[in-house]
C-alpha positions as CSV (number, residue, x, y, z in Angstrom):
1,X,-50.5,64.6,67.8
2,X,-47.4,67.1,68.3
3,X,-48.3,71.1,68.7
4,X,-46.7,71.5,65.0
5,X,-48.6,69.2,63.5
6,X,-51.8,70.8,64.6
7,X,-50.8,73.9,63.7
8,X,-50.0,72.4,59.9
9,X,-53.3,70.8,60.1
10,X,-55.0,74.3,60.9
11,X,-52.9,76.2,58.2
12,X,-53.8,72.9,55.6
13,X,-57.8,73.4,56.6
14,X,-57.1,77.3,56.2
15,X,-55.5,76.3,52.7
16,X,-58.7,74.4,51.7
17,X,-60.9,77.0,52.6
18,X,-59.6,79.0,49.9
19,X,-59.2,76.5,47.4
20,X,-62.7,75.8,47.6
21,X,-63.8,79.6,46.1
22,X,-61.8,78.2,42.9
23,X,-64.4,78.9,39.4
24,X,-64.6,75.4,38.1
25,X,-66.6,74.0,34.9
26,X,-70.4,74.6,35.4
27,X,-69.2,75.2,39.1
28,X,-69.4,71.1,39.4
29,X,-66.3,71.7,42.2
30,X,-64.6,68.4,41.1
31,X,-62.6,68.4,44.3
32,X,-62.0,66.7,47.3
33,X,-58.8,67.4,50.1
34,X,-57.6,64.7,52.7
35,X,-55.9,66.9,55.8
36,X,-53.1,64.6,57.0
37,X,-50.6,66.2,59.8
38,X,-48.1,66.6,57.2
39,X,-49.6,66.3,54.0
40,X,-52.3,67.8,52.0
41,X,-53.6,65.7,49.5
42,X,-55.8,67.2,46.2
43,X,-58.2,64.8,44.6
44,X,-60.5,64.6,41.5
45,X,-63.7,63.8,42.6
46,X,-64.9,62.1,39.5
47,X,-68.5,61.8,40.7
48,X,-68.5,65.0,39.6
49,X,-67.3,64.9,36.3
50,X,-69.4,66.0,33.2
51,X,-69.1,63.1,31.1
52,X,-71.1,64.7,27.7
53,X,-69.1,68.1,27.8
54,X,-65.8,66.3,29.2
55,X,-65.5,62.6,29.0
56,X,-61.8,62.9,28.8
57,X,-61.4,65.1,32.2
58,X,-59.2,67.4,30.6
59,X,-61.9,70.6,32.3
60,X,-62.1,68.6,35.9
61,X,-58.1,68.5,36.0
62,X,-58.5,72.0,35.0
63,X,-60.7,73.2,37.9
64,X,-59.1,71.3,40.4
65,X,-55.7,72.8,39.2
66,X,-57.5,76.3,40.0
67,X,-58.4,74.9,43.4
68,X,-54.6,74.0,43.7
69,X,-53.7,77.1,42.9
70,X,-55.6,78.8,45.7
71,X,-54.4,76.9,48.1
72,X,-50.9,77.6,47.1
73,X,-51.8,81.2,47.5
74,X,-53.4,80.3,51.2
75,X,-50.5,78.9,52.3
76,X,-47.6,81.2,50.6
77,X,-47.9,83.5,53.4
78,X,-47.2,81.2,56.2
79,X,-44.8,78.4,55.2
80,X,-42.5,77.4,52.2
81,X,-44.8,74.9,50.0
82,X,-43.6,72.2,48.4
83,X,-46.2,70.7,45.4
84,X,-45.5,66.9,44.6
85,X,-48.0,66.5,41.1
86,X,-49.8,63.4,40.3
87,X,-47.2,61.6,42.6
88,X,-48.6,58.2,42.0
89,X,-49.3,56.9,38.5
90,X,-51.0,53.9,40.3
91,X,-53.6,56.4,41.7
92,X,-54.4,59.1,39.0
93,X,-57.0,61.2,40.7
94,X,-54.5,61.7,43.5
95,X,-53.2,65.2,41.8
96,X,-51.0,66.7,44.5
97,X,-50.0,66.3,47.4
98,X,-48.7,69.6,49.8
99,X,-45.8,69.5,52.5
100,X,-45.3,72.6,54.7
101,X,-41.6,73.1,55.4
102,X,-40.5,73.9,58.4
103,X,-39.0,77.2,57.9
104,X,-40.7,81.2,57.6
105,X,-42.1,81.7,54.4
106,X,-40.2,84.9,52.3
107,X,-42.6,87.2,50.7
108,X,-44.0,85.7,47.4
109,X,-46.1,87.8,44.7
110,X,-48.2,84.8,45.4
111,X,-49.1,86.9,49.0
112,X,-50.5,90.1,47.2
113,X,-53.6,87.2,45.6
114,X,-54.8,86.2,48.8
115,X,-57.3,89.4,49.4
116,X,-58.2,88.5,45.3
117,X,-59.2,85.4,45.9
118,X,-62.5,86.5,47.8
119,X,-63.1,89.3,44.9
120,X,-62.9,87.4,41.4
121,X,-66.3,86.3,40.6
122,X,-66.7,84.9,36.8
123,X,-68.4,87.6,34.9
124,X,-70.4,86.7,31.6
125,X,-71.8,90.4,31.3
126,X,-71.3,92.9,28.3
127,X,-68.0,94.4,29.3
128,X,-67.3,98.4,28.7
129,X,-65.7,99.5,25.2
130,X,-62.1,100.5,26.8
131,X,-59.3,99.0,25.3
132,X,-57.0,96.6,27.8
133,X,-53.5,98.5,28.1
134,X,-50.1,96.5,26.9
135,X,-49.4,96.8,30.6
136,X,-52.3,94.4,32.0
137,X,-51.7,92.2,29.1
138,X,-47.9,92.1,30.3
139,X,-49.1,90.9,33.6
140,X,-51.3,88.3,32.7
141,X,-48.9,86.8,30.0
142,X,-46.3,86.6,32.6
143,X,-48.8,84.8,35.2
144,X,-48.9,82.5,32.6
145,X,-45.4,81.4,32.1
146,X,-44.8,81.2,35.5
147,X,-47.4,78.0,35.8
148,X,-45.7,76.5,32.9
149,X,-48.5,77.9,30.4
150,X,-49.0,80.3,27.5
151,X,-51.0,82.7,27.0
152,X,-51.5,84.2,23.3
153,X,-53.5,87.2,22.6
154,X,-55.2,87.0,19.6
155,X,-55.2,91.0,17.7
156,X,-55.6,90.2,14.1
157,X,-59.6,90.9,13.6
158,X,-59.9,87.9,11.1
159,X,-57.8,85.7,13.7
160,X,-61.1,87.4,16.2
161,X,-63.4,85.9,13.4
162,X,-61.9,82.6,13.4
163,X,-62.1,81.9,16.8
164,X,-65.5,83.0,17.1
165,X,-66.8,81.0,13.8
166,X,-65.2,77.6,15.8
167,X,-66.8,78.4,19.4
168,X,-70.4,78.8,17.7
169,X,-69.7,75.6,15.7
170,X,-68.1,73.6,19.2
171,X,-71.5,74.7,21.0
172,X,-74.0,73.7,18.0
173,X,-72.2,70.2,17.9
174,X,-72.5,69.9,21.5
175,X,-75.8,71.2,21.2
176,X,-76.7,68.2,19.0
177,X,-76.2,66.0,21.5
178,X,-79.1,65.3,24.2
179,X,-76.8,64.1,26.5
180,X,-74.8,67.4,26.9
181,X,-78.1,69.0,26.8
182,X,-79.6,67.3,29.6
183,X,-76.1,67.7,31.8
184,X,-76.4,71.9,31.0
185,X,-79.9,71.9,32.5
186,X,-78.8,69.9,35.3
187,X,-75.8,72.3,36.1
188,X,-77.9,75.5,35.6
189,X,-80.3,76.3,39.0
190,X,-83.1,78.1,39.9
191,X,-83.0,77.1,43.3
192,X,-81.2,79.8,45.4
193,X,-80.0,77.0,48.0
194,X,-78.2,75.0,45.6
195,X,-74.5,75.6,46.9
196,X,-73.1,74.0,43.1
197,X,-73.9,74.7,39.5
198,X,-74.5,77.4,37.5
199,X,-77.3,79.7,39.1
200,X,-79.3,82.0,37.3
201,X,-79.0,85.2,38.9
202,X,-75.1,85.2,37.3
203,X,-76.1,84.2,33.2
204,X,-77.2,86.6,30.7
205,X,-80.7,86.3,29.9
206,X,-81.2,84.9,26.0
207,X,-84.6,84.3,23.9
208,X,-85.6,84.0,20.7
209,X,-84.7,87.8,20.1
210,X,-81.0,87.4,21.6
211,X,-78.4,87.4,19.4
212,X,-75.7,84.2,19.6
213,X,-73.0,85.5,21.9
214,X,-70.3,83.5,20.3
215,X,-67.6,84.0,23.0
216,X,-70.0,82.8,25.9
217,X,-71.5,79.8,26.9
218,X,-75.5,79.9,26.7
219,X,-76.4,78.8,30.4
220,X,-80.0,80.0,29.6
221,X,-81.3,76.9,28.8
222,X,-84.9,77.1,30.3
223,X,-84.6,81.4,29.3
224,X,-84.8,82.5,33.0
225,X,-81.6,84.2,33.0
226,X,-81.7,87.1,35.7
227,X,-78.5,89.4,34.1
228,X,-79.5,91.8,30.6
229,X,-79.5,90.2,27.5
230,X,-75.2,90.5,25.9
231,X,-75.7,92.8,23.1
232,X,-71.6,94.0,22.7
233,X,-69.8,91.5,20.2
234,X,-67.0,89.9,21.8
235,X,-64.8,90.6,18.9
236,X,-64.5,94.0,19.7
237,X,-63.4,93.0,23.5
238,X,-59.5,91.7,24.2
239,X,-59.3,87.9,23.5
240,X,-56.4,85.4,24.6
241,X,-55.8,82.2,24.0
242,X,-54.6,80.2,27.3
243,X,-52.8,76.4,26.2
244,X,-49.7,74.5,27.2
245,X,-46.7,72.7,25.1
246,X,-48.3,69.5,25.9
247,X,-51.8,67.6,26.4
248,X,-51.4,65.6,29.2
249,X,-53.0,65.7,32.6
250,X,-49.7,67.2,34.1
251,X,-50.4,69.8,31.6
252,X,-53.9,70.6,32.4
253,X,-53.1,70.6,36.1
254,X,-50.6,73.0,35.2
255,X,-52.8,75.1,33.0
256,X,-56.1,75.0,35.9
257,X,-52.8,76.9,38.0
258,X,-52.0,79.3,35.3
259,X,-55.7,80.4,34.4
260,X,-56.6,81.1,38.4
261,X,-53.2,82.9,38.7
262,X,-54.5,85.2,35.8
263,X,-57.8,85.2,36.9
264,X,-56.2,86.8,40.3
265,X,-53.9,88.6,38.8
266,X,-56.8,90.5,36.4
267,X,-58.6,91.0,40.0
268,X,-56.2,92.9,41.3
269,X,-55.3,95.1,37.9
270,X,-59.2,95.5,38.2
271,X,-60.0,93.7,35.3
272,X,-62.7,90.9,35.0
273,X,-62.8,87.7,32.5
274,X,-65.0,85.5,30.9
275,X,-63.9,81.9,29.8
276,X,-65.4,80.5,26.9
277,X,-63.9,76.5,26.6
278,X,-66.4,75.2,23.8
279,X,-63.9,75.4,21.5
280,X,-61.2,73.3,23.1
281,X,-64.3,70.9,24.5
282,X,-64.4,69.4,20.9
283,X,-61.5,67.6,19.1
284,X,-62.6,68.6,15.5
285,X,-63.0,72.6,16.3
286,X,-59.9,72.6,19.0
287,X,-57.7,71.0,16.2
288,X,-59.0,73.7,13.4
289,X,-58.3,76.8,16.3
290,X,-54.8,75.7,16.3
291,X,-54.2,75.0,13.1
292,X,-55.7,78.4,11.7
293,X,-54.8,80.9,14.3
294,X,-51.1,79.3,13.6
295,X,-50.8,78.1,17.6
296,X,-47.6,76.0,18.7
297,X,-49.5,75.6,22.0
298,X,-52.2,72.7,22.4
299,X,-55.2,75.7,23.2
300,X,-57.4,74.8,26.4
301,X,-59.6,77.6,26.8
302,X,-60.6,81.3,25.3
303,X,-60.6,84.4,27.2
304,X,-62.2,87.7,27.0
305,X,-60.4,90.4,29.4
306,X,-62.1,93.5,30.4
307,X,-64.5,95.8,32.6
308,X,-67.7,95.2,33.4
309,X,-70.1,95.2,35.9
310,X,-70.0,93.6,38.9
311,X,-71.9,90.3,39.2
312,X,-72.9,88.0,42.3
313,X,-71.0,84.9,43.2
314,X,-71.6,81.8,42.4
315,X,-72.0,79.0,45.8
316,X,-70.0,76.9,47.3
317,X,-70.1,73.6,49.0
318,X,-69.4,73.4,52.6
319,X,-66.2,72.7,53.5
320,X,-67.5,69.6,55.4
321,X,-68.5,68.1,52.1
322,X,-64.8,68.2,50.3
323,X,-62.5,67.6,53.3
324,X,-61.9,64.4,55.1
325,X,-58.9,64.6,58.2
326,X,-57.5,61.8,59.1
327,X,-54.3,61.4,61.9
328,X,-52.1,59.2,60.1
């Protein structure tokens, strides 16, 4: 093997190391990376999909589109990337695939992400009362559209209600069913070692005297949650709506890009979000969301922006685990 293509091998591993501290659903990292000497490949790892909450895929494509993302931003410093998606409709977990050119690399605004990438941690706290200025909101609308998404913000209070009313409704469906129910405690940890899932130390505690938190996801199955109880509303807080023109696993690729380019992008404004994707996770209440907030986008995902206190990190896998080399 030539010089250069050890060197693209070393900058493709460096790539993967980042993509790997991507926020995925439950924190399953559906992933896996083949390191060629020319070519970085991005896979699903279906293994890992959760077939109750998402037996359509649409929130793995998502988080590996995040993962995707991150390795863009690993490499934007070094070399021009090229991103070939799903290249082969014969082999439809093979996402992307990454060629290096062979020229320096001009400063990207992709380059100022790199130091966020370490910093955003998923954050399902009570977030402080101040307002989100038009500014930040500028910033992450515009991350958005350049990853071929939207990004709505949602300001009319009964439009706040809405959205709300569906995401309880989308979580007591999914709650119904035992099989979702069983795949929630599986993805939710005690044990400290586990380097997947959802651990405890980073989801609000919730008991019988909690209040429904409509916005966020109750992790707290087993009601060992180590943050404080939510007690704000998430109505008051700064909501978005993140979708694309079209449902279509391009799309969703596309979108996993857009939310971790936001979610970076809110890093380094100093601002912190929480995803809530119940909603969008069933057809009947991600049909009614678009029809009554009036969206022209097919809506993936909710989003409160805001401040809040800082919050520990969920694991990751070793590298060793979603990286296979190979010198062909």
């Amino acid at each position: 093997m030539s010089t250069v293509q050890e060197e693209t091998k070393a900058l493709f591993r460096k790539a993967v190391e980042r993509a790997s501290l991507a926020p995925s659903v439950h924190n399953t990292q559906p992933w896996h990376f083949v390191v060629r000497p020319d070519v970085l490949e991005l896979h699903a790892d279906n293994d890992r999909q959760l077939r109750a909450l998402d037996p359509t895929g649409r929130q793995l494509v998502i988080s590996c589109g995040c993962a995707l993302f991150n390795a863009r931003v690993g490499l934007a410093a070094d070399r021009v990337v090229q991103v070939d998606r799903l290249p082969d409709p014969a082999k439809p977990d093979l996402l992307a695939l990454l060629t290096v050119l062979d020229e320096p690399a001009p400063w990207t605004p992709l380059v100022r992400l790199d130091p966020m990438i370490e910093r955003r941690h998923t954050n399902r706290r009570d977030f402080f009362e101040e307002n989100v200025p038009p500014e930040v909101i500028y910033e992450l609308t515009t991350a958005a559209e350049q990853e071929e998404a939207s990004l709505v913000h949602v300001v009319d209070p009964e439009q706040k209600v809405t959205a709300a009313r569906l995401s309880r409704e989308a979580e007591a469906i999914q709650n119904d069913d035992p099989r979702y129910r069983a795949e929630l405690q599986a993805w939710t940890t005690t044990d400290l070692h586990r380097t997947d899932g959802v651990p405890v130390y980073a989801i609000p505690h919730t008991d019988a005297r909690s209040e429904p938190e409509s916005l966020v996801r109750n992790f707290d199955v087993a009601g060992k949650g180590w943050l404080p109880r939510l007690k704000q509303s998430s109505l008051n807080h700064c909501l978005m709506v993140l979708g694309t023109a079209e449902s279509t696993r391009s799309a969703w690729l596309r979108a996993g890009e857009a939310l971790q380019r936001i979610l970076l992008e809110a890093t380094r404004l100093d601002y912190v979000v929480s995803i809530a994707s119940q909603v969008a996770e069933v057809p009947s209440t991600r049909k009614r969301l678009r029809e009554e907030l009036g969206l022209e986008i097919h809506p993936l995902l909710l989003m409160r922006i805001g401040q809040a206190a800082p919050t520990p990190a969920g694991k990751r896998r070793d590298l060793t685990m979603i990286i296979s080399e190979t010198g062909d």
